[in-house]
PASEBA-1860 file (N, C-alpha, C; in nm, 3 decimals):
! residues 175
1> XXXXXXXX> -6.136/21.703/-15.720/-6.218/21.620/-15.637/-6.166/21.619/-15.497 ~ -6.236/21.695/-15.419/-6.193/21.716/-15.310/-6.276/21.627/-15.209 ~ -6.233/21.515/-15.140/-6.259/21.439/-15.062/-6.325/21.477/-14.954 ~ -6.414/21.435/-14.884/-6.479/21.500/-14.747/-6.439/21.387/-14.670 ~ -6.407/21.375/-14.531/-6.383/21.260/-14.452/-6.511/21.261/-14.388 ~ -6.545/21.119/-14.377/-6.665/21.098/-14.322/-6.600/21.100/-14.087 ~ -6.735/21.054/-14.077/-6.744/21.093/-13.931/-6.602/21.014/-13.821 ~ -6.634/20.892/-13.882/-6.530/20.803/-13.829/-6.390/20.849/-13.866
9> XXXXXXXX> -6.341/20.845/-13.975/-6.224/20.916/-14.006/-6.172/21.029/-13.913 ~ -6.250/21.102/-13.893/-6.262/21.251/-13.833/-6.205/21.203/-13.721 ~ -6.283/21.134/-13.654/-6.268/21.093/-13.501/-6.105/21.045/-13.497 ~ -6.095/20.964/-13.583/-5.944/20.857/-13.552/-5.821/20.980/-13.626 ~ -5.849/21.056/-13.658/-5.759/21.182/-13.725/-5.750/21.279/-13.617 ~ -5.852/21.289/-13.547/-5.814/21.421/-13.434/-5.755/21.324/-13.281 ~ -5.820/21.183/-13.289/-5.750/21.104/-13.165/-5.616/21.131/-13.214 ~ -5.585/21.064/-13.312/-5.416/21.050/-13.326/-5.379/21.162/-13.287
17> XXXXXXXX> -5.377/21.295/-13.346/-5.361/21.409/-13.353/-5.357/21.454/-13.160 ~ -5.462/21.443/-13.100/-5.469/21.459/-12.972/-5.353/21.378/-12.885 ~ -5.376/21.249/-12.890/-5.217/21.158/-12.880/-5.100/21.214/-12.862 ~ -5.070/21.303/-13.008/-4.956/21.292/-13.046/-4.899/21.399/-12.947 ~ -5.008/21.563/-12.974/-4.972/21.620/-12.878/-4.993/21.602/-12.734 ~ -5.044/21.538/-12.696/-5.045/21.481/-12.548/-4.889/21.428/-12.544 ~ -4.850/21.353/-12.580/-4.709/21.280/-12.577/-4.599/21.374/-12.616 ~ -4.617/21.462/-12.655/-4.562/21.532/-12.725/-4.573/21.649/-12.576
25> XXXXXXXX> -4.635/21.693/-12.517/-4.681/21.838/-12.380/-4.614/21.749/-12.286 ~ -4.605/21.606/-12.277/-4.603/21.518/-12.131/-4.447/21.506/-12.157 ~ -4.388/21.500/-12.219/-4.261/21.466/-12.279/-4.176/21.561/-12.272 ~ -4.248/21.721/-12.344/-4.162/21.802/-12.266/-4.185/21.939/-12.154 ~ -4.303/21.872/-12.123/-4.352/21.974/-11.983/-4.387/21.865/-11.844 ~ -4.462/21.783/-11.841/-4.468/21.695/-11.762/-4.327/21.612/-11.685 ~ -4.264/21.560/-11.811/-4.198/21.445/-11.741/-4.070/21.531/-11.698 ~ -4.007/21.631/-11.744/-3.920/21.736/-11.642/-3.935/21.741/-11.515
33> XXXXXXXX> -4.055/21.792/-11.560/-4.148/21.848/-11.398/-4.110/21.737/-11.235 ~ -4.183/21.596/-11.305/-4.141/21.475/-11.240/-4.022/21.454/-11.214 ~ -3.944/21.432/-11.322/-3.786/21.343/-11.235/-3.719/21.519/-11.172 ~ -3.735/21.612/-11.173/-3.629/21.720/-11.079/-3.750/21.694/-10.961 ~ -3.890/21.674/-10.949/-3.933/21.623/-10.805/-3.868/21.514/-10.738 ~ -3.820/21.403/-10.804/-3.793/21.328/-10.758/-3.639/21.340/-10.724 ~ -3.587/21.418/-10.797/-3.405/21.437/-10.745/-3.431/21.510/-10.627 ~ -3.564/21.631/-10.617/-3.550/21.732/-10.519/-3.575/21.624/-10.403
41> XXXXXXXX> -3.666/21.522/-10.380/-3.705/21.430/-10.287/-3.557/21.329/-10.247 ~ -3.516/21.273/-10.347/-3.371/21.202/-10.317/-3.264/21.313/-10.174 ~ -3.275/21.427/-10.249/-3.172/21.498/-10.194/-3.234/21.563/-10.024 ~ -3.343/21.557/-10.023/-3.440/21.575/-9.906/-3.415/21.453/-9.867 ~ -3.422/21.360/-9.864/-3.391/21.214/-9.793/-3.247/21.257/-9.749 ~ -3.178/21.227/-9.890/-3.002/21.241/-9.777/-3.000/21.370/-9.722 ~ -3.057/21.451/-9.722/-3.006/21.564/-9.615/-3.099/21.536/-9.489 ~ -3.171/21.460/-9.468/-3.233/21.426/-9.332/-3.141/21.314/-9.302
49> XXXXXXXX> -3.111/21.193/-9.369/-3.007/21.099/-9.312/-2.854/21.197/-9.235 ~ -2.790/21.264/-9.286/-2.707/21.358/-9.294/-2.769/21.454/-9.122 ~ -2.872/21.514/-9.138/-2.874/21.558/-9.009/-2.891/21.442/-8.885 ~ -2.993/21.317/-8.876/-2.945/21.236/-8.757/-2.850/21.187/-8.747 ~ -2.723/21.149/-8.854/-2.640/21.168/-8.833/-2.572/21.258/-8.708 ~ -2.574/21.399/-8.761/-2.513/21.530/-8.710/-2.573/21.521/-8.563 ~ -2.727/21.484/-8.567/-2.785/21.516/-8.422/-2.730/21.397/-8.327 ~ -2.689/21.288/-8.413/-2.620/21.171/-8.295/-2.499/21.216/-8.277
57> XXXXXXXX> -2.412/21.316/-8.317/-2.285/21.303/-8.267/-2.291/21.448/-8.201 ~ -2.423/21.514/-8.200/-2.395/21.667/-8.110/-2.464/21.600/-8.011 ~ -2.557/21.482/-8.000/-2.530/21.438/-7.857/-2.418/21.406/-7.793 ~ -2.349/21.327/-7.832/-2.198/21.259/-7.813/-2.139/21.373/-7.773 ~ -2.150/21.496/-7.801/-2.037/21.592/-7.774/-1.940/21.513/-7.628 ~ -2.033/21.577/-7.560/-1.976/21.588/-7.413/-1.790/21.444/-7.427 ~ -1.911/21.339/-7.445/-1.807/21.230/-7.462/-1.688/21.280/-7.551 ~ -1.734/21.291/-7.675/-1.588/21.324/-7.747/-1.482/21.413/-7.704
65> XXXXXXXX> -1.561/21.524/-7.636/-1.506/21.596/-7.576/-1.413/21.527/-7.483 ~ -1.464/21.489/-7.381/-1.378/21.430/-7.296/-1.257/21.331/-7.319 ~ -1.272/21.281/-7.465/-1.217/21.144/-7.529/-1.110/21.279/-7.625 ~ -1.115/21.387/-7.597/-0.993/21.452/-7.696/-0.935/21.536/-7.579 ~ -0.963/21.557/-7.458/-0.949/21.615/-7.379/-0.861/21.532/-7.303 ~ -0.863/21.411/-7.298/-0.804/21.308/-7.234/-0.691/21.316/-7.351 ~ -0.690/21.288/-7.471/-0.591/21.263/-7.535/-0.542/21.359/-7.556 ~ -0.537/21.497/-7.564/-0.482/21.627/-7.545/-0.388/21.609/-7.400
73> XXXXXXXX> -0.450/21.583/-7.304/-0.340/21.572/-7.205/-0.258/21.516/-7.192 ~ -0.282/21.381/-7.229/-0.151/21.269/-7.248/-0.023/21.302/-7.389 ~ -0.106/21.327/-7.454/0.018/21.425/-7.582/0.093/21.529/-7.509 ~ 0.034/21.627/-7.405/0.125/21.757/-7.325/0.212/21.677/-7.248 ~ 0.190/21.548/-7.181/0.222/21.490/-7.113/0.384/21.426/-7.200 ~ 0.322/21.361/-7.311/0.444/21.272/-7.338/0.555/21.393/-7.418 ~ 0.516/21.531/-7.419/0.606/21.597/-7.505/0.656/21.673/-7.381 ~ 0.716/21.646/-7.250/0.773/21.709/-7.132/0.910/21.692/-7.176
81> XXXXXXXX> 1.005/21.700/-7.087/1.136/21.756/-7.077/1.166/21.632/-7.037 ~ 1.118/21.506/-7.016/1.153/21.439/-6.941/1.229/21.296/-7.121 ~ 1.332/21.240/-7.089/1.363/21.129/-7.139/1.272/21.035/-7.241 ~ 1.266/21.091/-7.396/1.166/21.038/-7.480/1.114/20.839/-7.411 ~ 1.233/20.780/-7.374/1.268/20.653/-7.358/1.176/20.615/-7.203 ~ 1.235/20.730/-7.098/1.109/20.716/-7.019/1.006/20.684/-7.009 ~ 0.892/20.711/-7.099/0.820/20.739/-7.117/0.724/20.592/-7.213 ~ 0.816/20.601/-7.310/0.780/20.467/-7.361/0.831/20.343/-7.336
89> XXXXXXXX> 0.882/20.358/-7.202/0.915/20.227/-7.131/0.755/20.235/-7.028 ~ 0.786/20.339/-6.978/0.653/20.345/-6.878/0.538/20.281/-6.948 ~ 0.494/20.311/-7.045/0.372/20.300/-7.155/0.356/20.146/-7.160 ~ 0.519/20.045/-7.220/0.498/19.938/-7.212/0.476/19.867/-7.117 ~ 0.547/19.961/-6.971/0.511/19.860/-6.858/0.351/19.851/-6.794 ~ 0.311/19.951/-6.797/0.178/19.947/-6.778/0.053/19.908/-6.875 ~ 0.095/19.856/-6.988/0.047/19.810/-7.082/0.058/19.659/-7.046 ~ 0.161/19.613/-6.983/0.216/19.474/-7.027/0.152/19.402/-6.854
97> XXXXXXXX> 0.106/19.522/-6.760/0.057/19.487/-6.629/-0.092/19.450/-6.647 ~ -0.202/19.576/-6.756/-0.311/19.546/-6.779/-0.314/19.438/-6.833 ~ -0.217/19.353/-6.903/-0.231/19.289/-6.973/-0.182/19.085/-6.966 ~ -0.145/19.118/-6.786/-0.076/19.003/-6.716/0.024/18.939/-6.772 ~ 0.134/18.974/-6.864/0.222/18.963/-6.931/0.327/19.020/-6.847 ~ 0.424/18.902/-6.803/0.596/18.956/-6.722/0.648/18.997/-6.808 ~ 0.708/19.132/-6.808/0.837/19.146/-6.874/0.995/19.094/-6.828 ~ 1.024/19.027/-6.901/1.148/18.940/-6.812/1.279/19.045/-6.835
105> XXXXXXXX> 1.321/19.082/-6.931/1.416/19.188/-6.973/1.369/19.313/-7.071 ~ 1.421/19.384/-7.039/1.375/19.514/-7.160/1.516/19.584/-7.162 ~ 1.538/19.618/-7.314/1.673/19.682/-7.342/1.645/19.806/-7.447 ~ 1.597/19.940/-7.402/1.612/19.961/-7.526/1.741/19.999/-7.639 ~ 1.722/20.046/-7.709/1.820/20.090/-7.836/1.826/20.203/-7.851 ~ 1.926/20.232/-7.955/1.970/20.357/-8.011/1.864/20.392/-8.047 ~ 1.847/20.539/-8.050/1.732/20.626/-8.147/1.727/20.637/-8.318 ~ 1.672/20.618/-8.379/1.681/20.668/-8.508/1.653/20.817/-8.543
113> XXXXXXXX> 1.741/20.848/-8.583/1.701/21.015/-8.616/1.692/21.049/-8.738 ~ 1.520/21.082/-8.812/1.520/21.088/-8.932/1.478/21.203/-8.917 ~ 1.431/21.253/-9.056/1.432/21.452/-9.076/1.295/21.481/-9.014 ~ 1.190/21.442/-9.012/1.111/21.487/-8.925/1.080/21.446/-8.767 ~ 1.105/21.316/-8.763/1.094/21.241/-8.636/1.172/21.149/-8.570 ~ 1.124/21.104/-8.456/1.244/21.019/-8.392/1.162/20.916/-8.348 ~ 1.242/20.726/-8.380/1.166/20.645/-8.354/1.307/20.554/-8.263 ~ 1.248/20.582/-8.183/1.258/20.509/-8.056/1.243/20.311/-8.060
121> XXXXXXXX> 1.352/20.244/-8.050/1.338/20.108/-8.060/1.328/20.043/-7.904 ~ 1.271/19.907/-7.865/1.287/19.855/-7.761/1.265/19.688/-7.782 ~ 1.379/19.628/-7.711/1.333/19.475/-7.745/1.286/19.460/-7.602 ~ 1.184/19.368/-7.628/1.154/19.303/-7.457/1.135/19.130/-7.452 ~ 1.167/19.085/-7.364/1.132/18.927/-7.349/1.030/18.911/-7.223 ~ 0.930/18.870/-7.264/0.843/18.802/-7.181/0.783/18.693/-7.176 ~ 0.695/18.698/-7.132/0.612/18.580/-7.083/0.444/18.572/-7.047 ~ 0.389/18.500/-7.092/0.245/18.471/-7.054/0.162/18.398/-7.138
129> XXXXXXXX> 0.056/18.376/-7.170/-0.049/18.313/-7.190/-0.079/18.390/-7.351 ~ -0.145/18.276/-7.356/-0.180/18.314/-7.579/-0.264/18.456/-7.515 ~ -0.393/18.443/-7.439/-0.471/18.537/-7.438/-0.445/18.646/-7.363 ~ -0.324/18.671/-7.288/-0.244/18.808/-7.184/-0.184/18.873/-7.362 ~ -0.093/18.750/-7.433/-0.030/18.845/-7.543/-0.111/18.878/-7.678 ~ -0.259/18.811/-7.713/-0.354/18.886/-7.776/-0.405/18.995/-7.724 ~ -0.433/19.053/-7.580/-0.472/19.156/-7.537/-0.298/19.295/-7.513 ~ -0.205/19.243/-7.488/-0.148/19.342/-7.521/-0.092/19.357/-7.621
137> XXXXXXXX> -0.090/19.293/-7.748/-0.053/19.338/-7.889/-0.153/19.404/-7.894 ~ -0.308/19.399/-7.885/-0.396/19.495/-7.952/-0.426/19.620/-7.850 ~ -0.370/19.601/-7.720/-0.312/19.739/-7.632/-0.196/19.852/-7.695 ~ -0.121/19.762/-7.719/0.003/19.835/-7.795/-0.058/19.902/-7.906 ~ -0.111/19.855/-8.017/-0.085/19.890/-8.187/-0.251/19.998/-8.162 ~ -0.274/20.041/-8.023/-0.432/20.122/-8.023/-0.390/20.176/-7.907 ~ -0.224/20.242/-7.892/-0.225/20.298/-7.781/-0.177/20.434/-7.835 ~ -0.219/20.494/-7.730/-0.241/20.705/-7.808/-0.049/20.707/-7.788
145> XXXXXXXX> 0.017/20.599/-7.764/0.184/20.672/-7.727/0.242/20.653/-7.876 ~ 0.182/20.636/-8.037/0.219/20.594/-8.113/0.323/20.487/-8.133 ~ 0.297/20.365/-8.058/0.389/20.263/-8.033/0.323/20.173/-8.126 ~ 0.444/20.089/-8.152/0.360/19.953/-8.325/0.484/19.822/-8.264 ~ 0.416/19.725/-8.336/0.537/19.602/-8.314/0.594/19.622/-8.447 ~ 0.714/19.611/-8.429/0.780/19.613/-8.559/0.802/19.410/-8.598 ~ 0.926/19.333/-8.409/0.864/19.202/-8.458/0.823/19.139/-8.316 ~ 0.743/19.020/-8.348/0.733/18.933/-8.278/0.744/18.818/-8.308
153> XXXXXXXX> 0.795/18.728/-8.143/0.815/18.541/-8.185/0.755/18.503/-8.053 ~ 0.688/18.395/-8.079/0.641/18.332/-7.962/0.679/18.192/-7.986 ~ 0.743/18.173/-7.869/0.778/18.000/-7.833/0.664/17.937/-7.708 ~ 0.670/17.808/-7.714/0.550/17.768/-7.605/0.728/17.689/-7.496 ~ 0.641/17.743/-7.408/0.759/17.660/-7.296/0.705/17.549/-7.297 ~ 0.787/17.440/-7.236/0.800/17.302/-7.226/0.662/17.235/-7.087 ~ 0.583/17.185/-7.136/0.468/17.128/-7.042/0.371/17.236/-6.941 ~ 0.380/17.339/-7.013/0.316/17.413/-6.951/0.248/17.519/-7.082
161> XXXXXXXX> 0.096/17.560/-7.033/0.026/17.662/-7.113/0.145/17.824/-7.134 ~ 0.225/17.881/-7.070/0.275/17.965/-7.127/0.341/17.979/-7.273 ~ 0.381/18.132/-7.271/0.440/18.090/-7.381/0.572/18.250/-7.390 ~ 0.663/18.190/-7.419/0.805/18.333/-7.417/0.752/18.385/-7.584 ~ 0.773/18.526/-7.510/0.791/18.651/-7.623/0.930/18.712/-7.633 ~ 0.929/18.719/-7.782/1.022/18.814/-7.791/0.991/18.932/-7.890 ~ 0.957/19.039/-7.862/0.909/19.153/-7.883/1.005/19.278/-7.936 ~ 1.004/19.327/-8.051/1.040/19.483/-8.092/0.978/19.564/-8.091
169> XXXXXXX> 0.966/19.680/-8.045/0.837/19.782/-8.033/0.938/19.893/-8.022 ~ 0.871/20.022/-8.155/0.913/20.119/-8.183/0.796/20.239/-8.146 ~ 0.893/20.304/-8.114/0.757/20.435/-8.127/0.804/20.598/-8.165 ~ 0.720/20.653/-8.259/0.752/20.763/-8.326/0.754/20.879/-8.213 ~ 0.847/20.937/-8.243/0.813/21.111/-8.135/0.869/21.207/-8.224 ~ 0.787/21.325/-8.203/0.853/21.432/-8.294/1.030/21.490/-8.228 ~ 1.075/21.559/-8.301/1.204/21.635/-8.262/1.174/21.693/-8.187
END
């Protein structure tokens, strides 16, 4: 007894059937297709972020240029024949002028001589205002002569806005 399916049956037997392979073609031909469009689109985004990037700093050239060109010279400069100590006395004094800060004494020290480099010590005592010695601590520790505070103390003098420093400042130089 072989069954005949009537009309309706038919219909809901070839839907499913149609369904299945539909879900079944979309699943593994379709939805591939989609997400590598969408990685190819991701990666098209960051490579356009990535070039204005690139195109803002090949404007900049000129500047950078000049901003390594400047610091290229002052490196030929501080590696002369002349007295490592020279040099980073000069650095602090003109640091400590932009910066309206007296230096009252400066002494430096012995050199340290370690296997690759040489760090240069200096104590100084000065004088000035909270905001002369916030502008030359952050002169110093952002200056191209590789100079750092190793310490500082600040006292406030007696009835007056100043205030005494006492300052260590080292700075690295090659051999």
């Amino acid at each position: 007894m072989q069954r005949i399916l009537n009309k309706r049956e038919k219909i809901i037997l070839f839907s499913a059937i149609g369904i299945i392979i539909f879900s079944f073609g979309f699943n593994i031909i379709i939805e591939p297709i989609l997400t590598r469009n969408e990685n190819i689109n991701k990666e098209i985004n960051m490579t356009r972020v990535k070039l204005k990037k690139y195109l803002q700093l090949l404007s900049e050239k000129e500047y950078i240029q000049n901003k390594f060109n400047k610091f290229s010279v002052s490196f030929k400069h501080s590696g002369s024949e002349e007295n490592p100590f020279v040099n980073a006395l000069a650095d602090i004094e003109s640091l400590a002028k932009a910066s309206n800060i007296r230096i009252v004494d400066i002494r430096p020290q012995n050199p340290k001589n370690l296997e690759l480099y040489k760090e240069i010590l200096i104590d100084l005592r000065t004088e000035g205002d909270i905001e002369s010695y916030l502008k030359f601590v952050y002169n110093i520790e952002n200056s191209l002569s590789l100079l750092r505070i190793k310490k500082i103390q600040l006292n406030a003098k007696p009835n007056t806005q100043s205030l005494e420093g006492s300052l260590s400042i080292s700075q690295i130089s090659l051999d």
